[in-house]
Structure formats: structure tokens, C-alpha cells
C-alpha positions in Angstrom: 107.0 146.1 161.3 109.4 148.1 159.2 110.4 145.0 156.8 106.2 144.4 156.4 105.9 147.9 155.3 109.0 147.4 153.4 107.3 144.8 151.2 103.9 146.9 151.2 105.3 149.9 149.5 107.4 147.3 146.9 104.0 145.9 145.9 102.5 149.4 145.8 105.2 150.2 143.4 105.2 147.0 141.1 101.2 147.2 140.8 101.4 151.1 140.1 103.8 150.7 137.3 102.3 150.3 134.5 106.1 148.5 132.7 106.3 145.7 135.3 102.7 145.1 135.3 102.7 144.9 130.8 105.7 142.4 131.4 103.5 140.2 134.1 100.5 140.3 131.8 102.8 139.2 128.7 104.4 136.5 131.0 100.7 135.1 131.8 100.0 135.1 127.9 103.4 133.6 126.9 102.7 130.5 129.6 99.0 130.1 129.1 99.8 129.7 125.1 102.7 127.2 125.8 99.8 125.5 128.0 97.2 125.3 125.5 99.6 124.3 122.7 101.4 121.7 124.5 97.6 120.5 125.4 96.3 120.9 122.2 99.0 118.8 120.4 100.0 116.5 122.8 98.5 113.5 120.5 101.0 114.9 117.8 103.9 115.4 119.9 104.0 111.9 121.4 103.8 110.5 117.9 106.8 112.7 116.7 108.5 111.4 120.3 107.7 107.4 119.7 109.3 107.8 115.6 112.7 109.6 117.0 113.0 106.6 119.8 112.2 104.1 116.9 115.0 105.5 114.9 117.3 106.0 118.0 116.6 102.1 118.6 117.2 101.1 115.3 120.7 103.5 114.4 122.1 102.0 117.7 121.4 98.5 116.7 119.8 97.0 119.7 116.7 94.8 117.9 118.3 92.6 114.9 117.0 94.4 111.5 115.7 90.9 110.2 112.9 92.2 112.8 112.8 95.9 113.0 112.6 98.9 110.7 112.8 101.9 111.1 110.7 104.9 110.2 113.1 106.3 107.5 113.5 103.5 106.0 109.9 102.7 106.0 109.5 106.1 103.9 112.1 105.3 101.6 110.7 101.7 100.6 106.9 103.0 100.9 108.2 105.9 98.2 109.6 103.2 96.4 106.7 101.3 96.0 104.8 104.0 95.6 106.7 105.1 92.3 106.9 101.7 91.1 102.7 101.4 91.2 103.1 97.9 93.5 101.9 99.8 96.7 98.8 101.3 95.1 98.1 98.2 92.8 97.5 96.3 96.2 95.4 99.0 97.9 93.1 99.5 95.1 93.0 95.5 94.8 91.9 95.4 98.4 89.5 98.5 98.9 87.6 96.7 96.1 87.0 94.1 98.3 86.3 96.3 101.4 84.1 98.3 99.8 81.9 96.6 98.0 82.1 93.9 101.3 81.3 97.3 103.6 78.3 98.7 101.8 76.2 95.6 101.8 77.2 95.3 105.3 76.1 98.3 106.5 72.8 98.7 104.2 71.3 95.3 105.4 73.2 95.8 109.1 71.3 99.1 109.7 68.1 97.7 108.0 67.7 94.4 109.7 69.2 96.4 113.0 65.8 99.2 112.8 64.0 96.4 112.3 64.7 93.7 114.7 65.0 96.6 117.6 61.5 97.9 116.6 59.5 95.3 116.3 60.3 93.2 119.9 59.3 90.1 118.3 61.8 90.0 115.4 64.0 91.4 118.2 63.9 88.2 120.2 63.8 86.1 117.0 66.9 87.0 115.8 68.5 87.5 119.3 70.2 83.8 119.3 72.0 83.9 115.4 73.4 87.7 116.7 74.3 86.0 119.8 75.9 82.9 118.3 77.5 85.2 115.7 79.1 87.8 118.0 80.5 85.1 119.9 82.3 83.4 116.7 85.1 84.7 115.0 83.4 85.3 111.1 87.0 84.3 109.8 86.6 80.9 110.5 83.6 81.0 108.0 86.7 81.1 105.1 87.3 77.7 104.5 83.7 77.0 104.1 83.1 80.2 101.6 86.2 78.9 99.8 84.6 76.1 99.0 81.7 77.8 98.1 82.6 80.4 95.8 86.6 79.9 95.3 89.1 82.2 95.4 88.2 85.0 93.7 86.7 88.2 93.9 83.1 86.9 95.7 85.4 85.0 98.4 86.8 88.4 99.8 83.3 90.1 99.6 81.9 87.2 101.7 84.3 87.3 104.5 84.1 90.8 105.1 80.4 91.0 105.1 79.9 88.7 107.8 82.7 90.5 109.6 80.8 93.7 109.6 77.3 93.3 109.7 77.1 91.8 112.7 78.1 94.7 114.3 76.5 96.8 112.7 72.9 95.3 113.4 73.6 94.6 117.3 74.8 98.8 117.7 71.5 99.6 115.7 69.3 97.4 117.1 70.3 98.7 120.6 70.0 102.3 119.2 66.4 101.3 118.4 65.9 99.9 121.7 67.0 102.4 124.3 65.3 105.6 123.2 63.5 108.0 125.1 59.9 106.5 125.4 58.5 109.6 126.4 59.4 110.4 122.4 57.2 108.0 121.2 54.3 108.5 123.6 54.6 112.4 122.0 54.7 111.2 118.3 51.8 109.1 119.1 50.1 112.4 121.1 50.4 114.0 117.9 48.6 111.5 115.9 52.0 110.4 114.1 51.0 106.4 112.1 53.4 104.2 113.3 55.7 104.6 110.1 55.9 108.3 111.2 56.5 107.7 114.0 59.3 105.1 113.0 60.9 107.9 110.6 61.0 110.4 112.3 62.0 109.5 116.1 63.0 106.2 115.9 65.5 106.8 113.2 67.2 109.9 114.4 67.0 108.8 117.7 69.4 105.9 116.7 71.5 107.7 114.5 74.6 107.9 116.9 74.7 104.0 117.8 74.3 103.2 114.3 77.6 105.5 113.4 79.2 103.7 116.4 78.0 100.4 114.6 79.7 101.1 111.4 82.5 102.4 113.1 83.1 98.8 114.8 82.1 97.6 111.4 84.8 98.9 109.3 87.4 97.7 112.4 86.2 94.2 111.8 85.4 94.3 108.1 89.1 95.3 107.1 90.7 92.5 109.4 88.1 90.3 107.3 89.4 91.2 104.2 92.9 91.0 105.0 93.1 87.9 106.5 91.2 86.5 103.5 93.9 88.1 101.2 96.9 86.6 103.7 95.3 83.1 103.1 93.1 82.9 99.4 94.4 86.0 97.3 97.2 86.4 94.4 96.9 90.3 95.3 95.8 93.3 98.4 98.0 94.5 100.8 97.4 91.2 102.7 99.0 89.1 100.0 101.7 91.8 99.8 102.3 91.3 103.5 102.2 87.8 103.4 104.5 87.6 100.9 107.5 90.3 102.3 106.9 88.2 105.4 107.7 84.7 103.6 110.7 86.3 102.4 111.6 88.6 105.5 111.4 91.9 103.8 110.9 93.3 106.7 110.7 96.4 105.1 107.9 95.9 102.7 105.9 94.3 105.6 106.3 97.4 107.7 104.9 99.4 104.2 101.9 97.1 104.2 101.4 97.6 107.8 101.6 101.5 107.5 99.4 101.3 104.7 96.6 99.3 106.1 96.7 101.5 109.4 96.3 104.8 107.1 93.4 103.4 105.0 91.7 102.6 108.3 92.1 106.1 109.9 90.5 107.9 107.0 87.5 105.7 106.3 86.8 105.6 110.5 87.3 109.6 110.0 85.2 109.8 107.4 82.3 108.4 109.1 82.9 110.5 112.2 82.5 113.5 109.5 79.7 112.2 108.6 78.0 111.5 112.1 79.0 115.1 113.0 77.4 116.7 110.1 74.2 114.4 111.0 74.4 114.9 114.6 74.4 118.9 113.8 72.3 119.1 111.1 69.2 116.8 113.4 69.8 119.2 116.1 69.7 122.4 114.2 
């Protein structure tokens, strides 16, 4: 009995003094911002951790160099390029291609996509060339659009249309498909002509698949365009890592890698700006 009161009046005393109870709150603060920053940045941290062990591996020599680099010297050869214009020469050279490739993809994608997934009957129509399509890997299309076009500039634009529209059109379609009929029976309700209808729920009410669409798009449309460089190109950061591979740079390949992986973070970022910004502005 006298221990228990003991260890009443202590926590009497700690909760009525106002010092030890500042330190406790501070305490709580201090831990619950490690917590949220550690949670926060966790993506960031991992990445930092992953390039040390890369390094580590590579100082201590346990993969052969002929088939590693390492992050350092990544930067230093990447720089290197950079300065010499060879690195951005090749990027420009292949975000022609991709570009131009991408932006018929995605207008006639989305188009045929509303389309098709409005109107059931076009829907079923086309149903067995998206089928057969999605099943086929587009890149084995390049021999044939070689020998339809050549090498050149219309070659690359070829292979990475098919790569991406395909996509594109089954994500909007589906979009299309799957909304809310209740919507439609309103618009119609309303009086809404079918076109108003079309434009006004249909369209918005597709919106995020068709982002997703593009997305998945731009995934396939750059492996289109660089495996069309690897094979029929005398430039793009596929040629470039074709070539440092034939003459085991590893180096440079590593550069080419790097590069291709950035270029495809900011464009898929770029449309996830843009989805957000039309998600939020349709709702507001």
C-alpha cells in the first residue's frame, strides 16, 4: 500500500509540474516529426540507400566492371556527354520520334476509344483487331514497316504508334463503357441530344481511364521507339546504347539507360499533372 501511494504522489508531481510535462510534450513532437518525415520520404531514402550499396559493391570489386558501373561514375560520363552535346544530340533525335509517334497515338486512341465504347456496335466490331493486337507484341510489326517506309524518320513514327494506341483505345473504350448509367438516364431526363449527352457525361466520365490509357501508352510507345532505334537507326539513345554495348562501354550504356528512365518519369509525370488538374477542375 505504501509503495502504490508512493507512485501516486510521483505521478501527482510529474503531471503538476509544468517543466516535466513541456519536456514530455516536446518529446511527443520531436518523435511524431521523425515519424512523419521518415514516412514522408521513405521513397527518397531507399533510393539514396540502393546508390551507396551500388557504390559499396562496385569500390569493393565483387561484380567485374566489364558489367557493372557505378553511380559516380555514371555522373561523371553522363556530365561528359552532356558537355560534349552527344547525350542530348541522341535524346532530341529520339523524342522526335516519340513525340510525334505519341500524339497521333493518343489523338486517334482516345477518338476511336469514345467511339467504339459508345456506340456498342462499333464496340463489338472492332473488339477482335484490339484483341488480336493486345495479344501481339507491335514490335514485331518492324521488319514489315522497314520494308515499307525504310529506315528513316517515318519507320520510328510507325513503330511507336502501334505501340501506343492500342492501349490507349482499349483504357478509353472501357472508360466509355463502365460509367454510371444512372448519368445518362439524367442527361436524357433533362432533354440533353445524344451529342450532349456524349460531351458532357460521357466524356468526363472517362477522363481518368483515358489518362491511365496514355499513361500505359507512353510505357509502351518509348520501348517502341527504342527498340526501333537499337535495330534500324544511325542515331537516339537506342542506337547510342546499342553501340556502347557492341563495344562494352559499359559506362555509356548505363548513361543511355539513366537517360531513357528520366525521360520517361517526366513525361508519365506530366500527364499525372495533367489528369490532376482535370480531375479537380471537373469536380470543382
Amino acid at each position: 500500500m505504501e509503495n502504490l501511494k508512493s507512485n501516486k504522489e510521483e505521478i501527482a508531481t510529474t503531471l503538476n509540474n509544468p517543466i516535466t510535462s513541456l519536456h514530455a510534450e516536446k518529446t511527443k513532437k520531436k518523435t511524431s516529426f521523425y515519424n512523419t518525415f521518415l514516412f514522408r520520404n521513405i521513397g527518397a531514402i531507399s533510393f539514396v540507400t540502393v546508390l551507396i550499396l551500388w557504390e559499396v559493391i562496385y569500390r569493393l570489386g565483387i561484380i567485374n566492371p566489364i558489367f557493372l558501373s557505378s553511380p559516380i561514375q555514371i555522373l561523371k560520363v553522363g556530365y561528359q556527354l552532356i558537355v560534349n552535346g552527344i547525350l542530348l544530340e541522341n535524346l532530341v533525335f529520339t523524342l522526335r520520334n516519340f513525340i510525334v509517334g505519341f500524339v497521333l497515338a493518343a489523338t486517334i486512341g482516345v477518338s476511336i476509344g469514345l467511339v467504339t465504347g459508345w456506340y456498342k456496335t462499333a464496340g463489338k466490331a472492332f473488339d477482335p483487331f484490339l484483341t488480336a493486337m493486345l495479344g501481339t507484341p507491335r514490335i514485331v510489326l518492324l521488319p514489315l514497316i522497314t520494308l515499307w517506309v525504310g529506315v528513316g524518320f517515318t519507320s520510328k513514327v510507325l513503330v511507336v504508334f502501334p505501340a501506343g494506341v492500342f492501349p490507349i483505345i482499349l483504357n478509353t473504350m472501357s472508360g466509355v463503357q463502365n460509367l454510371d448509367p444512372n448519368l445518362t438516364r439524367v442527361a436524357k431526363a433533362f432533354g440533353a441530344s445524344p451529342i450532349q449527352t456524349f460531351v458532357t457525361v460521357a466524356l468526363p466520365g472517362a477522363l481518368p481511364q483515358i489518362v491511365s490509357g496514355l499513361r500505359v501508352g507512353i510505357g509502351q510507345s518509348l520501348i517502341g521507339v527504342i527498340a526501333a532505334e537499337m535495330f534500324v537507326s544511325t542515331g537516339g539513345i537506342g542506337y547510342f546504347v546499342a553501340q556502347s554495348s557492341a563495344n562494352f562501354n559499359i559506362d555509356r550504356v548505363f548513361v543511355g539507360i539513366v537517360a531513357i528512365v528520366i525521360v520517361g518519369m517526366l513525361i508519365t509525370n506530366s500527364i499525372k499533372w495533367i489528369e490532376s488538374y482535370l480531375l479537380k477542375h471537373r469536380i470543382d
